[in-house]
Every structure is written in structure tokens, then in C-alpha cells.
C-alpha positions as CSV (number, residue, x, y, z in Angstrom):
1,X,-34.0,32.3,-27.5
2,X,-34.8,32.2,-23.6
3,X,-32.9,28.7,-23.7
4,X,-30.4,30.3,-25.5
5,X,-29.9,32.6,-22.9
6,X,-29.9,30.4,-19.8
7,X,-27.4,28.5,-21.4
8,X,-25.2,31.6,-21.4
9,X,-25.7,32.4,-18.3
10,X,-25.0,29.1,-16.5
11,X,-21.6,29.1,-18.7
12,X,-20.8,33.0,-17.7
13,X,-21.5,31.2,-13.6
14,X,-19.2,28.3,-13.8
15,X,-16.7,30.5,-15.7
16,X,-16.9,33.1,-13.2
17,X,-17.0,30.3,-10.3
18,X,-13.9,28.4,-12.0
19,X,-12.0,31.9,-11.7
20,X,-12.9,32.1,-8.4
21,X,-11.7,29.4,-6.9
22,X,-8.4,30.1,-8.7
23,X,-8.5,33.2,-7.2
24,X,-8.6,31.8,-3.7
25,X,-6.3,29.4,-4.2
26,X,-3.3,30.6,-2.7
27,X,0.3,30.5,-4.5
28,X,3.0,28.2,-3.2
29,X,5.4,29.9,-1.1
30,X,8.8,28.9,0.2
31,X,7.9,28.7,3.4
32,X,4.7,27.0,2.6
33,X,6.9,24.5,1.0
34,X,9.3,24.3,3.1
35,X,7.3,23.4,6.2
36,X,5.6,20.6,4.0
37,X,9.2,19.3,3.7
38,X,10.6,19.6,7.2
39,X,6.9,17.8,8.5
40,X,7.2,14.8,5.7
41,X,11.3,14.2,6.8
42,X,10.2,14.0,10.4
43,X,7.3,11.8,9.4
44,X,8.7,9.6,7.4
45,X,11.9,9.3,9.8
46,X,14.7,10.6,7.4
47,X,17.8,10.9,8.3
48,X,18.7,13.4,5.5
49,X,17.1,14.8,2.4
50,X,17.8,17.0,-0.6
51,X,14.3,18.4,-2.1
52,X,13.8,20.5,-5.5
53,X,10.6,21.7,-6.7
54,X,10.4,24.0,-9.6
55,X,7.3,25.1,-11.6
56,X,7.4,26.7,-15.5
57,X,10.8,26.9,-15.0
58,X,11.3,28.7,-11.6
59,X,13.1,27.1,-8.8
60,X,10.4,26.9,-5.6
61,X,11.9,25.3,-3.4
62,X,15.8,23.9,-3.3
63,X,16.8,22.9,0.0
64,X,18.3,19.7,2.4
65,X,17.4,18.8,5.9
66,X,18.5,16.6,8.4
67,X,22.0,14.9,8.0
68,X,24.2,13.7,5.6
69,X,26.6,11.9,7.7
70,X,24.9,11.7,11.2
71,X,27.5,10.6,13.6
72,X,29.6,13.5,12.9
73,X,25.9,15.6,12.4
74,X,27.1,16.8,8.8
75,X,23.9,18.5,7.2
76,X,22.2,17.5,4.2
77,X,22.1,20.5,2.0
78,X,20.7,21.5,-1.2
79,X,23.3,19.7,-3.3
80,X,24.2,16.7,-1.3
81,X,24.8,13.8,-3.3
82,X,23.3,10.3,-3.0
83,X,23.0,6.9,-4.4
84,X,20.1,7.8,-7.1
85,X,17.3,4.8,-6.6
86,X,14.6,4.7,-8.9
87,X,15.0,8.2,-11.0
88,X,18.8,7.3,-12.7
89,X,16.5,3.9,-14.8
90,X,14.6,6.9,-17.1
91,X,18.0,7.5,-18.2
92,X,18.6,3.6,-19.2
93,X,15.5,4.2,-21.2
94,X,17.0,7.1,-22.9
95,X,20.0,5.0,-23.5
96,X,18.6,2.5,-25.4
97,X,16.2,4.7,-27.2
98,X,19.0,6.7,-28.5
99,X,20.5,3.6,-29.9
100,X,16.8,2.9,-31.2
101,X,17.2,6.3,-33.3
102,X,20.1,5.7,-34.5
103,X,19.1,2.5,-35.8
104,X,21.4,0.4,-34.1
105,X,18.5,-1.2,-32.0
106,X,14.6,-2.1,-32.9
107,X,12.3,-2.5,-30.3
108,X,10.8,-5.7,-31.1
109,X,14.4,-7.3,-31.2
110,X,14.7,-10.8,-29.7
111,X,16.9,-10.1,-26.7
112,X,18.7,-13.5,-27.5
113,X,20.3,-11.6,-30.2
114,X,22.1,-9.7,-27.9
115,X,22.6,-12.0,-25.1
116,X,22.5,-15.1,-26.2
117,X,24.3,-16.5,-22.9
118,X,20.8,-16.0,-21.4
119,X,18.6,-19.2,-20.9
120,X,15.2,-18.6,-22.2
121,X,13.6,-22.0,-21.4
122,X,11.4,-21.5,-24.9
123,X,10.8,-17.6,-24.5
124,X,11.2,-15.2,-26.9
125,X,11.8,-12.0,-25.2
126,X,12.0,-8.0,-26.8
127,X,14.3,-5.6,-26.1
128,X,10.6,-3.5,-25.7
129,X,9.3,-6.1,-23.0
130,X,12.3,-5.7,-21.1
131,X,11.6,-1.5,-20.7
132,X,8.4,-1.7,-19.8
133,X,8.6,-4.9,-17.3
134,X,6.6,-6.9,-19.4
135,X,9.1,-9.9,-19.7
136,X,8.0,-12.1,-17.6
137,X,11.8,-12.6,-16.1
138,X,11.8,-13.2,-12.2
139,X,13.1,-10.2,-10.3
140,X,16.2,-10.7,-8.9
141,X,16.4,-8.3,-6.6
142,X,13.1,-10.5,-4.6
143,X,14.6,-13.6,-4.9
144,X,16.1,-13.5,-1.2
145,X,19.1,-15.5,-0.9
146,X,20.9,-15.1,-4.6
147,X,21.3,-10.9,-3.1
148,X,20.1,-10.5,-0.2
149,X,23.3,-12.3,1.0
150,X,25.5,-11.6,-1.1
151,X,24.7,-7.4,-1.3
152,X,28.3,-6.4,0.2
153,X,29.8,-7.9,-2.8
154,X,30.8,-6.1,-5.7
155,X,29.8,-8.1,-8.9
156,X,30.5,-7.8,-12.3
157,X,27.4,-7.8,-15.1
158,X,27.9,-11.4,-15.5
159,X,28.0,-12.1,-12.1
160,X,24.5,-10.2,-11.5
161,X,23.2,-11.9,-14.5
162,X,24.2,-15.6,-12.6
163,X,21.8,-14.2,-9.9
164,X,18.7,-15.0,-12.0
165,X,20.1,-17.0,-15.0
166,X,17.7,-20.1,-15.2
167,X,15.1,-19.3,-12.8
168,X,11.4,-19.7,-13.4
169,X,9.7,-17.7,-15.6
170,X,6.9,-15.3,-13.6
171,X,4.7,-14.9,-16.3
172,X,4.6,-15.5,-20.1
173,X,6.3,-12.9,-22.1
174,X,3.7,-9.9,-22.7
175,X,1.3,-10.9,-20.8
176,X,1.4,-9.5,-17.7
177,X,3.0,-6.4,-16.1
178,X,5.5,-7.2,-13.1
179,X,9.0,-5.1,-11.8
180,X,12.1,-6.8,-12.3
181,X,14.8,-4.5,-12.6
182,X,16.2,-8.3,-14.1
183,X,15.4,-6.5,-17.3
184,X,17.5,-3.1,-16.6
185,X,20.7,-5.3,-15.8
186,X,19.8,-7.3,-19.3
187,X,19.8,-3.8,-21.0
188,X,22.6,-2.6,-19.5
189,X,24.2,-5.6,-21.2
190,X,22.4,-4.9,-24.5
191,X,24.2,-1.3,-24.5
192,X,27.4,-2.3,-23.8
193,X,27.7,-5.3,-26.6
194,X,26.1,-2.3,-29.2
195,X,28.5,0.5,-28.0
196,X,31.7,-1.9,-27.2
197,X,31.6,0.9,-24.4
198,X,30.9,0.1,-20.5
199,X,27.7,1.6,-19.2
200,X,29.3,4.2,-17.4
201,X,31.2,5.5,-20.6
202,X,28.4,5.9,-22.6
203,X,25.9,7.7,-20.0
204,X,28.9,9.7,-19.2
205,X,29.2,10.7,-23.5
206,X,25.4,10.6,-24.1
207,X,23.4,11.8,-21.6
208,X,25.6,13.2,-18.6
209,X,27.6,15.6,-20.8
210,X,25.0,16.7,-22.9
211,X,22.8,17.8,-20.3
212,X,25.6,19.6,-18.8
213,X,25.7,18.4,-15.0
214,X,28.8,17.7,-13.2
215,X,27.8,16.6,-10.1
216,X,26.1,13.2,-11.8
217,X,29.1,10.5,-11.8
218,X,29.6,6.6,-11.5
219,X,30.0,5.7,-8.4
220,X,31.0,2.5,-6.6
221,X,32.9,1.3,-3.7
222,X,36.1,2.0,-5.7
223,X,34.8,5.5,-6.0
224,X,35.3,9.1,-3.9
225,X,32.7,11.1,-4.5
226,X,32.5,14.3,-2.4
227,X,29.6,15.4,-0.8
228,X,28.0,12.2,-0.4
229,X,25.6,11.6,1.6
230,X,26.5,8.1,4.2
231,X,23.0,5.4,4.1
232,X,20.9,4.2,6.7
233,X,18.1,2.0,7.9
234,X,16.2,1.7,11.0
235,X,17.2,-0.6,13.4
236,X,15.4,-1.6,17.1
237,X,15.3,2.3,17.9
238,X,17.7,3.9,16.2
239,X,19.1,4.6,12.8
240,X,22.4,2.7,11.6
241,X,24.4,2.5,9.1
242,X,23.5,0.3,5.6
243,X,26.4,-1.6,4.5
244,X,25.0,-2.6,1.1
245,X,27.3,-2.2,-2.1
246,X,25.9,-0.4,-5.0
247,X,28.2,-2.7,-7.2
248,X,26.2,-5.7,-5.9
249,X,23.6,-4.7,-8.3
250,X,23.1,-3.3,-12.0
251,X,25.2,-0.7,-13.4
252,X,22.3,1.5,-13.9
253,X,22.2,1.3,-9.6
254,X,26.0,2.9,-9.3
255,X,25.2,6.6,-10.1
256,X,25.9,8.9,-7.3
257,X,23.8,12.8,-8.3
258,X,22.3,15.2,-6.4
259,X,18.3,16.7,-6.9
260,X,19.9,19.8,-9.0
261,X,21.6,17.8,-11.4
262,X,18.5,15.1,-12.0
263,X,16.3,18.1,-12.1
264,X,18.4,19.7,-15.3
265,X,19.0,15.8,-16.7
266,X,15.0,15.8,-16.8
267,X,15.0,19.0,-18.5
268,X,17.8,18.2,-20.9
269,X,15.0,15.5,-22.2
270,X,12.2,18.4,-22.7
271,X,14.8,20.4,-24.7
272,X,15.2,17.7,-27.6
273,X,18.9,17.2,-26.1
274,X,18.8,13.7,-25.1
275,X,16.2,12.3,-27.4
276,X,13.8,13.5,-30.1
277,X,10.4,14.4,-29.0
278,X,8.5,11.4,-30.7
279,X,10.8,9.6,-28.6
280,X,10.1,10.9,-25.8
281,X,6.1,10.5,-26.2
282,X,6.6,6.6,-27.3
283,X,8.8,6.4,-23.9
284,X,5.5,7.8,-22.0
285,X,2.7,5.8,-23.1
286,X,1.6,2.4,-22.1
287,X,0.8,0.1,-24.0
288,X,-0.2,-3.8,-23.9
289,X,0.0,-5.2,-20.6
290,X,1.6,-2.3,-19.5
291,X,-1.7,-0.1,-19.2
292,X,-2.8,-2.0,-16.1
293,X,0.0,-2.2,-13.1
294,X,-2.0,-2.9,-10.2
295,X,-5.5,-3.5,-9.2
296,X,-4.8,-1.5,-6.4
297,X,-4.4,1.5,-8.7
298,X,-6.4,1.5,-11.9
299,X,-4.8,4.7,-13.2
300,X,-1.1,3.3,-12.9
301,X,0.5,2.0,-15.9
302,X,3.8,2.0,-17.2
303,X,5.6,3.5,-20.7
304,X,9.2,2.4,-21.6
305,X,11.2,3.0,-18.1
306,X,8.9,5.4,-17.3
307,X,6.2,5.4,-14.3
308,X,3.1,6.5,-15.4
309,X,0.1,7.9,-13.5
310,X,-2.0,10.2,-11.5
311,X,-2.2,12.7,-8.4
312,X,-5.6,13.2,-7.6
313,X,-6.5,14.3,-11.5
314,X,-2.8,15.4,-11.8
315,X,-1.2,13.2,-14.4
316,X,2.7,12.3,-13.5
317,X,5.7,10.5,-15.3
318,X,8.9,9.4,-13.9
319,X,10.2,7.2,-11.3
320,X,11.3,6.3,-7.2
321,X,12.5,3.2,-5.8
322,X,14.5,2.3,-2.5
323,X,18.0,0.2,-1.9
324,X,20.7,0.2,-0.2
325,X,20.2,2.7,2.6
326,X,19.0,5.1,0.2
327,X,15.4,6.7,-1.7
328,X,15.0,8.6,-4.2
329,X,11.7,10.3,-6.3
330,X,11.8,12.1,-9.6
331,X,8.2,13.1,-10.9
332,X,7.0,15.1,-13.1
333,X,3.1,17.0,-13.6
334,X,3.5,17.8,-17.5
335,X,0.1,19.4,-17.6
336,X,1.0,21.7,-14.4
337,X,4.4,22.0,-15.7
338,X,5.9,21.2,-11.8
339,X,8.9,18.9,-11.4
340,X,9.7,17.3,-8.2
341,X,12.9,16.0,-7.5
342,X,13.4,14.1,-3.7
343,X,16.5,12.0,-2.6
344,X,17.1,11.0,0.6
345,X,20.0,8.9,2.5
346,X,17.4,6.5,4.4
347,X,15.6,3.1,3.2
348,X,11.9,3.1,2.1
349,X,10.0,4.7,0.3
350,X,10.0,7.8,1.6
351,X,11.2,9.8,-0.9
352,X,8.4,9.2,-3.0
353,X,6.0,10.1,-0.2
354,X,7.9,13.7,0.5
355,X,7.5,14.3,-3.1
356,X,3.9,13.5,-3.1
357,X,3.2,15.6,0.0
358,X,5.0,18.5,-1.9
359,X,3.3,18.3,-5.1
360,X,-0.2,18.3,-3.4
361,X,0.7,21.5,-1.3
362,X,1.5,23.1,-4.8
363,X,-1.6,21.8,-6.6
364,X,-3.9,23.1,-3.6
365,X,-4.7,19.0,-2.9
366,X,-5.8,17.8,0.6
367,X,-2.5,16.8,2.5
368,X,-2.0,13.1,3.0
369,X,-2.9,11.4,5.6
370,X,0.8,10.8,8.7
371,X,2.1,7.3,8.0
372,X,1.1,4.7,10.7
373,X,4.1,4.2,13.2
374,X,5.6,1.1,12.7
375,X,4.6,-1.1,16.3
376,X,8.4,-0.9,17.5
377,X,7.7,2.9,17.6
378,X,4.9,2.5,20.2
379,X,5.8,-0.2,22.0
380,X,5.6,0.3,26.1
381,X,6.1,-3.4,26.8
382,X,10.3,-4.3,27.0
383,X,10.6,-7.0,25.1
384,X,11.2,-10.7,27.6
385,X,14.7,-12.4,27.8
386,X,13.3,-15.7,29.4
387,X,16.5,-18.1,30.4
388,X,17.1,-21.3,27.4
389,X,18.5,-24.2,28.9
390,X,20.6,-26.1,27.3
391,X,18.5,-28.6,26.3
392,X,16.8,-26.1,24.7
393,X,19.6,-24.5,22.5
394,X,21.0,-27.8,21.4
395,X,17.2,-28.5,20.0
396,X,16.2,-25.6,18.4
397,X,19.6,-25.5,16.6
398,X,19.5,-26.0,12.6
399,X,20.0,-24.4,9.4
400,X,16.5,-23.9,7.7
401,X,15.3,-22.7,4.7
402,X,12.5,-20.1,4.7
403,X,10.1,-19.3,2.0
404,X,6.4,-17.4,2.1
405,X,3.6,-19.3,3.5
406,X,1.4,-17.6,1.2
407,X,1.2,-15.1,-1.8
408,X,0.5,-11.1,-0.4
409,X,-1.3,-9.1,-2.5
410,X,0.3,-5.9,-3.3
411,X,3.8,-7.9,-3.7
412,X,5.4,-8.9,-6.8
413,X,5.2,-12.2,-8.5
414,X,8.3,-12.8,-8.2
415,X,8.1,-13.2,-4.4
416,X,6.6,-16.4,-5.0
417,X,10.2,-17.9,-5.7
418,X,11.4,-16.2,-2.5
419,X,14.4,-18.3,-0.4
420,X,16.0,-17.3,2.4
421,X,18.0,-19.2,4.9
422,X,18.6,-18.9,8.6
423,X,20.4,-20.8,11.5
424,X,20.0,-21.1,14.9
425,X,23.1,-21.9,17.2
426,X,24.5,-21.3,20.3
427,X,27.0,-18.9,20.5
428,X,28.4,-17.5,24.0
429,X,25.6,-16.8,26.7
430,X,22.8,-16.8,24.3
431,X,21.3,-19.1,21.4
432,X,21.7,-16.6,18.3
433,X,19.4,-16.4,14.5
434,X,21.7,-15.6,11.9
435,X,20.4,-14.8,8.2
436,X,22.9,-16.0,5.4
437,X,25.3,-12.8,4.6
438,X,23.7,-11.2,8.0
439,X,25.3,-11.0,11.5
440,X,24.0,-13.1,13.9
441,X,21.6,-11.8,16.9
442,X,20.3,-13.3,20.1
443,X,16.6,-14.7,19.9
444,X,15.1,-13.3,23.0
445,X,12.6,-15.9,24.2
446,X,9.0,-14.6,25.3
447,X,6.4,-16.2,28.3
448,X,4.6,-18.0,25.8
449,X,7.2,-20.0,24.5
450,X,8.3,-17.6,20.8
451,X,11.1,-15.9,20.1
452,X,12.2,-12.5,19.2
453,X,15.1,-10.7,18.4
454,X,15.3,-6.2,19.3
455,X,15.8,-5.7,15.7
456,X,12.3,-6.6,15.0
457,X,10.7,-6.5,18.2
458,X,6.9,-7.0,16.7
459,X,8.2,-9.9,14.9
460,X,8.0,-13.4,16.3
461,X,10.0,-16.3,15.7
462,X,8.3,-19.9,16.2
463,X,9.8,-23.3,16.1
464,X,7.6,-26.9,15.3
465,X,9.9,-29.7,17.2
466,X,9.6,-33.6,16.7
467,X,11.9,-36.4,17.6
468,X,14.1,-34.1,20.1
469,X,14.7,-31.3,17.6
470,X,13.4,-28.4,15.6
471,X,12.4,-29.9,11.7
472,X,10.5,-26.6,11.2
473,X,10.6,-22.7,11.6
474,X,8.3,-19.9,11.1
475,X,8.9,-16.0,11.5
476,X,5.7,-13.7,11.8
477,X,5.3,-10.0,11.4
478,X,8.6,-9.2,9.4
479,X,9.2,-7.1,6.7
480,X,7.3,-9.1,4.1
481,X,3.7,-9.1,5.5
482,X,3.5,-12.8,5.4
483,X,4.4,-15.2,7.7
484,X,7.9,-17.4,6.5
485,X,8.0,-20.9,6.6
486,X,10.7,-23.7,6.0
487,X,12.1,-27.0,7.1
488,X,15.3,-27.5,8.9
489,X,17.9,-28.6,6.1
490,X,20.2,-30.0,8.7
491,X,22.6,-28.3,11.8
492,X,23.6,-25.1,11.9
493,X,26.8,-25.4,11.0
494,X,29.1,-23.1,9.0
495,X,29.4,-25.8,6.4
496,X,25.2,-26.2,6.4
497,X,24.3,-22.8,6.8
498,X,26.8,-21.4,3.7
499,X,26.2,-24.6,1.6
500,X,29.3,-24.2,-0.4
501,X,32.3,-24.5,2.2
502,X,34.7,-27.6,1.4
């Protein structure tokens, strides 16, 4: 009985303990919220930004900062619309699934069935493996030359396909998990041969009108779509504009919405609109190689175009990514029924990390730590501009090829098939580095005998030279985290350099 007792009154303590510190735990306010948001956008240098936070239902915060179009200082504002990167590919998911309910579609289908253009080297690949990135099919989007210089061009799906068609394999089918949004362009393909409808057509029938959005559209460069927000990058010390085209990349990439819209998209999913519930749980549990992402991150895994994992204890579903000038963040905290939608007109990731900063104020978590400036931030030391004879430019000019030295943990495997090429040549009063589908920029020579160029002014930029010219060329400290390497593959020449001119 005096057991009995104790027991009771150790569980009346941690009750009454447990109430307490929800007691002190202060509600989220607007303001609260809002000066999380204005600190994260300076942080993480944004440009613009569009942020939504709602919780059971009630709107918390719905607000935009910064600018839209900032040479003409237009402000971003609740409902400004952007390229949606990373949260629009829950939405593929939902397009095939619906086809999976409808029985026009089985998971385990060989993909070859569909798209049998595709070479699969002896792989058997499912429609299931390609939604949650468990395909083993190199990432196109990492490959470095095949996009990287050609992302001004609009392509069509066939065109996007030719990017990767043939490549290596990364990994045997199901064994591993790896992103390759390779797979999202083959869907896209999938849903399209099923429906005999494009892509945009059928999102447009199926999920956009359903939900009952209107600011959610296609968009391409053959598009006008008001309110929308102009992309940038960083660049030497300033922000400029990025050029890339959304129609150099999947369909599912060439949706223009603002965080309103995705917000009642996601909640178009919770009201059984877009997809039956059973659905909806399949899409958000991982399975197979799929319930281990990264080392890095033992809670992470990954359901069927779905992100799944943890803030703090916090569980969370959805998506972010980053391209073309723009990032975007739509998460979700099922079990503290908070949604969290971020997009912003800037590259990186910083979407994602405004969204995280947000969701911690509202969970009462510890705020996260301010980003490390990047070293051109802090620099005090101008950069040298040491003369180059002559002599000098005619030697160092070439064409070369560049690849990683070495594999980087934390990167994706299909880095290791990473090309990209670069010349050197004289151009004018300086010798210039030109990356293929770049503009070219003068390498800056430094006292001890490197290179560098203002763009990336930590970077350096090395050259190996034997029989009277450069045979081999090395960049450090750029954006990869690994040093590139390659051989010269002969002058640097238009007809070199581009490889295909007659």
C-alpha cells in the first residue's frame, strides 16, 4: 500500500510538473514571429521572402519581407509569387498516386513499360523506386556540364531525358537511397503517356482546381505571371540577377505559386480532396532503403515524394530544395498540427532554414545557431591584380576538363560523375576563365603565383605547366567543397571549348 502510494504521488509531480512547464511556455505571437522572420531573411541574405505559418487551422503569421524585384525596390508581400523549388514535387507524388487509385498505375510497375526509350543497361526499375529516390538513376541536375551549361535553354521532356539517358548507374536499383530529381522528370513522362494529357493539364484538372487556388499556374519563359517575384544569387558583394530557365528542367520545376496557395494545396491533401487517406499514409512512410537518408541524420528518411523527419522530437513531412535563383520550404508538424510554408526569390537553402527557425520559435525550441559568413563576407584583404605577361597568357591558355578530386561526404553520389569544362584565353587587357554556358571573367593573379577571379574571391585557381604550357588545372574553395581537377583537352578555342561547332 505505501508503494502504492508513492507511486501516486510521483505521477501527480510529473503531471503537475509537465502542466507547468506548459504553463510557462509562452504562446506564439505575431510579433514574436515576425521578428524570428525579419532576423532569419537578414541572416540568411534574402533578397525577398513570402512566409506562412498556421497552427490547428489559424493563420499565425502571413507576411513578405524584403524585395520582390530589387532594382526597382518592389516589396515581397504576403502573396508574392515564385518559382516553387522543392514543395510543388509532393504534388507529383499525388499525381501519380491518384493514377495508382484509379488503377491505371501499380507501384511495383517496371518503368520500361512506360518509357521504354529509356536505356536501362540490365536494370529493372519501379515506378515506386523512382518516388522515393531509390532508383539508382544518376541525378542530372549534378552532372555539371549536360545543365549546368545549358540551364538558359528551354527543353522539351525528351530533351531533359537526353541529359542523363545512358549514364552510369549510381547505385543498384533498391539499394541505396540517393536524390535525383532524374526520377521526377521520368514520372512526369509516366503521367503524361497514362493521361495522353501534358503535365501542366492534368495538375491544373487534378490537383490545382480541386484545391481551389488560383494563384498556382504553369509557368515558363513563355509565361506572364503577375506578381512574380525576379531571382537572384550572390555575386562578389552584391546580389544579381539569376538567368536560369525554369523550362531547362522538369515540368514538375515550371510552377509559379505563392505560400497561401501551397499552404491550402497541403490542406486540400488533409481533407481527402486530392487523395484518399490510406494514400496519403503509404506516401508518408519509408520503407526499404528509404528509412536511412544520411548518416549525418539518423532520423531522416524518405516516403513517396515526401521528406520525412524530425525537429528536435517534432516529427515533419514535406519538402525544400533550391534552383534557379529561387528556395522554397513546405513542412509540416502533424503531431503539433503547425504548417510552415517559406519561399523566397534567392538561391540556397534558405528557405528551409527560415522555416526551421520559425517552427522552433513556435515549439518553444532553442533558436539555431547564425549561419557562418561565407569568407568573401569578411574579407579585409582586396584581392591582388598582379600584371601576366604575355608569355604567360599564351601558356596558361586551354580548354580543360574539370572533375572532383575526391568524393565529399554530405554530397550525392551522383557527384562522382561530375564534368565541367573551362578555358582560359586572352581576351582584351586581361587573360579571362570562362565556364561552358557562363560569361567569361578575368583571373586576377595573386603574389604567390594562383589565380582568382571577384566572383569567388576565397577561391583559387592553380595551373600544373610542362613543355611550355598548362596540361593541368585545379580550382580550390568553390562551391563544391572539393578541390576540381582536369587535364587540358586542347586550346581554348571556341571550337575546343563548345566541342560541337563545325
Amino acid at each position: 500500500m505505501r508503494e502504492r502510494i508513492i507511486s501516486m504521488t510521483i505521477a501527480a509531480a510529473v503531471v503537475l510538473q509537465i502542466a507547468a512547464i506548459g504553463a510557462s511556455r509562452a504562446e506564439p505571437t505575431t510579433a514574436g514571429l515576425d521578428a524570428v522572420a525579419q532576423r532569419m531573411v537578414a541572416q540568411q541574405r534574402v533578397v525577398g521572402a513570402s512566409v506562412l505559418v498556421a497552427q490547428r487551422g489559424k493563420i499565425l503569421l502571413h507576411k513578405g519581407y524584403g524585395f520582390a524585384e530589387l532594382g526597382l525596390e518592389v516589396p515581397a508581400k504576403n502573396e508574392t509569387a515564385y518559382h516553387v523549388v522543392g514543395p510543388m514535387l509532393p504534388f507529383t507524388g499525388i499525381a501519380v498516386m491518384q493514377l495508382v487509385e484509379h488503377g491505371q498505375l501499380a507501384l511495383d510497375d517496371d518503368i520500361s513499360r512506360y518509357v521504354p526509350e529509356l536505356p536501362m543497361q540490365g536494370h529493372r526499375v519501379t515506378i515506386r523506386q523512382l518516388l522515393n529516390h531509390t532508383s539508382g538513376i544518376v541525378d542530372y541536375h549534378y552532372l555539371g556540364d549536360p545543365i549546368e551549361s545549358t540551364s538558359r535553354q528551354p527543353k522539351a521532356i525528351d530533351e531533359v531525358m537526353a541529359l542523363y539517358a545512358g549514364k552510369k548507374w549510381v547505385n543498384e536499383p533498391g539499394k541505396k537511397w540517393d536524390w535525383s530529381i532524374s526520377g521526377f522528370q521520368l514520372l512526369v513522362t509516366v503521367v503524361e503517356r497514362i493521361t495522353s494529357q501534358s503535365y501542366a493539364t492534368y495538375v491544373q484538372q487534378h490537383i490545382i482546381a480541386p484545391a481551389g487556388v488560383t494563384s498556382t499556374t504553369y509557368c515558363d519563359d513563355l509565361s506572364l505571371v503577375r506578381g512574380l517575384a525576379h531571382a537572384y544569387h550572390y555575386f562578389e558583394t552584391s546580389y544579381v540577377p539569376a538567368h536560369e530557365n525554369a523550362a531547362a528542367y522538369n515540368a514538375d520545376l515550371r510552377f509559379c505559386s505563392t505560400v497561401g496557395d501551397l499552404y491550402q494545396l497541403w490542406k486540400a491533401i488533409a481533407d481527402k480532396r486530392l487523395v484518399e487517406p490510406k494514400t496519403f499514409a503509404m506516401m508518408t512512410t519509408a520503407e526499404g532503403a528509404a528509412v536511412h537518408m544520411s548518416t549525418k541524420d539518423p532520423k531522416a528518411s524518405y516516403g513517396l515524394a515526401v521528406s520525412l523527419g524530425y525537429e528536435a522530437d517534432h516529427r515533419t513531412l514535406g519538402q525544400h530544395g533550391s534552383l534557379m535563383g529561387y528556395s522554397g520550404s513546405l513542412y509540416d508538424y502533424p503531431d503539433d498540427s503547425l504548417t510552415i510554408v517559406v519561399l523566397t526569390n534567392t538561391e540556397g537553402q534558405n528557405a528551409h532554414e527560415i522555416g526551421r527557425a520559425l517552427a522552433r520559435e513556435v515549439l518553444g525550441l532553442p533558436a539555431l545557431s547564425p549561419p557562418r559568413p561565407p569568407p568573401s563576407a569578411t574579407m579585409t584583404k582586396p584581392l591582388d591584380d598582379k600584371p601576366v605577361s604575355l608569355p604567360e597568357r599564351s601558356q596558361l591558355a586551354g580548354s580543360f576538363v574539370l572533375a572532383l578530386e575526391r568524393a565529399t561526404d554530405g554530397y550525392h553520389d551522383s557527384f562522382i560523375q561530375y564534368r565541367r569544362t573551362f578555358r582560359v584565353f586572352d581576351e582584351g587587357d586581361g587573360l579571362m576563365v570562362q565556364a561552358l554556358g557562363d560569361g567569361p571573367e578575368r583571373l586576377l593573379k595573386q603574389a604567390d603565383g594562383t589565380f582568382a577571379t571577384r566572383s569567388a574571391p576565397d577561391g583559387r585557381i592553380s595551373f600544373v605547366i610542362k613543355s611550355g604550357h598548362a596540361v593541368r588545372m585545379r580550382l580550390d574553395g568553390y562551391w563544391l567543397g572539393a578541390p576540381l581537377v582536369g587535364n587540358r583537352i586542347g586550346p581554348g578555342d571556341a571550337r575546343t571549348f563548345h566541342g560541337v561547332l563545325k
